[in-house]
C-alpha positions as CSV (number, residue, x, y, z in Angstrom):
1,X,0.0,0.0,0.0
2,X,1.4,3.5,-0.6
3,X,1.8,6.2,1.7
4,X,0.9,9.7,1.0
5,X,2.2,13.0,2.8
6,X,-0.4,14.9,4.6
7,X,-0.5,17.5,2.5
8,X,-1.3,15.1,-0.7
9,X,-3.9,13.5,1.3
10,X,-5.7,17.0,2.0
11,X,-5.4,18.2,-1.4
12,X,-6.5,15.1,-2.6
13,X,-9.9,15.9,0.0
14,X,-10.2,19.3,-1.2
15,X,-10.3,18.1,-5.3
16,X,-13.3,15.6,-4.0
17,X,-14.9,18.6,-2.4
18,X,-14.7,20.8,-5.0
19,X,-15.2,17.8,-7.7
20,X,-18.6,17.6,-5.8
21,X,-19.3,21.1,-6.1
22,X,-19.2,21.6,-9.5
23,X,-21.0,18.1,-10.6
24,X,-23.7,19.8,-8.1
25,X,-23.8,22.7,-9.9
26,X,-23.6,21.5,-13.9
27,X,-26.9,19.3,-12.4
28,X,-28.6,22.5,-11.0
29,X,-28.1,23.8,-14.4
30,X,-29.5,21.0,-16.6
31,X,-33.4,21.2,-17.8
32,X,-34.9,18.4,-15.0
33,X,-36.2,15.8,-17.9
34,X,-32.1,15.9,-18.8
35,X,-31.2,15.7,-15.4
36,X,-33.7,12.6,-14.6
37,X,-32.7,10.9,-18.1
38,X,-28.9,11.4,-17.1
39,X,-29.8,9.9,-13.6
40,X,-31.3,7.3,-15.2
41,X,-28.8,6.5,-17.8
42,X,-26.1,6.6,-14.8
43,X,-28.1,4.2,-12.3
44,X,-28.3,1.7,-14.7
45,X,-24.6,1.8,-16.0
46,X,-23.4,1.4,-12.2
47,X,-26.2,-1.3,-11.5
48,X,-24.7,-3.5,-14.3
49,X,-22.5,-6.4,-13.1
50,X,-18.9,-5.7,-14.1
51,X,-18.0,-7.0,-18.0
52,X,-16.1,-10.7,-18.0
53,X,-13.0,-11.2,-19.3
54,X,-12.7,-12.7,-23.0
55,X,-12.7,-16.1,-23.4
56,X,-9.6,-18.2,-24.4
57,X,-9.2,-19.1,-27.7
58,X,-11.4,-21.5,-29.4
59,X,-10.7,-24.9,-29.2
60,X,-8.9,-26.8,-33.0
61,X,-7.7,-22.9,-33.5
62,X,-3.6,-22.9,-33.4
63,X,-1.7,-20.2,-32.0
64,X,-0.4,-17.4,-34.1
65,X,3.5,-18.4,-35.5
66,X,6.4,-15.7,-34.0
67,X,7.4,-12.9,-36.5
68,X,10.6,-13.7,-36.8
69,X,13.1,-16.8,-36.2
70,X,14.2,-17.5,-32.7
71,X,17.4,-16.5,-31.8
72,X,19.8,-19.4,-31.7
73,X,21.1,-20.8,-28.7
74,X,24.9,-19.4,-27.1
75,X,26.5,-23.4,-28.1
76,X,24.7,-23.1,-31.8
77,X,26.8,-19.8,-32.1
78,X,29.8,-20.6,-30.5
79,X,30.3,-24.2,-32.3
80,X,32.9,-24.2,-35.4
81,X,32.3,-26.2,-38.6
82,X,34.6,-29.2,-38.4
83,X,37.9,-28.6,-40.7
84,X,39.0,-31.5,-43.9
């Protein structure tokens, strides 16, 4: 877990504050069927259950080959053709 300074943590509590205080405000200022539509809208985008992750990949289907060759091993490299 990471520790903040005092200071951060305050600042951090005054942007909530003031975050608040303008979504307050751009609310007040919205026509009330817009306001109750938003609400709506938002309500039922929170109440949804979180998305699941993609499933794996189909069974029969192979995997996609590398781009490029695989670099050879350090004893391919180092080992010398045999001399005549």
């Amino acid at each position: 877990m990471t520790k903040h300074s005092k200071y951060e943590n305050d600042r951090r509590a005054a942007e909530s504050v003031r975050m608040k205080e303008i979504e307050a405000a751009w609310m007040g200022s919205l026509p009330t069927e817009t306001a109750k539509a938003f609400k709506t809208a938002v309500d039922s985008a929170r109440s949804r259950p979180p998305a699941e992750p993609p499933a794996n990949m189909a069974p029969g289907t192979l995997p996609r080959p590398p781009k490029r060759e695989p670099r050879p091993t350090k004893e391919e490299r180092t080992r010398r053709p045999p001399r005549d």
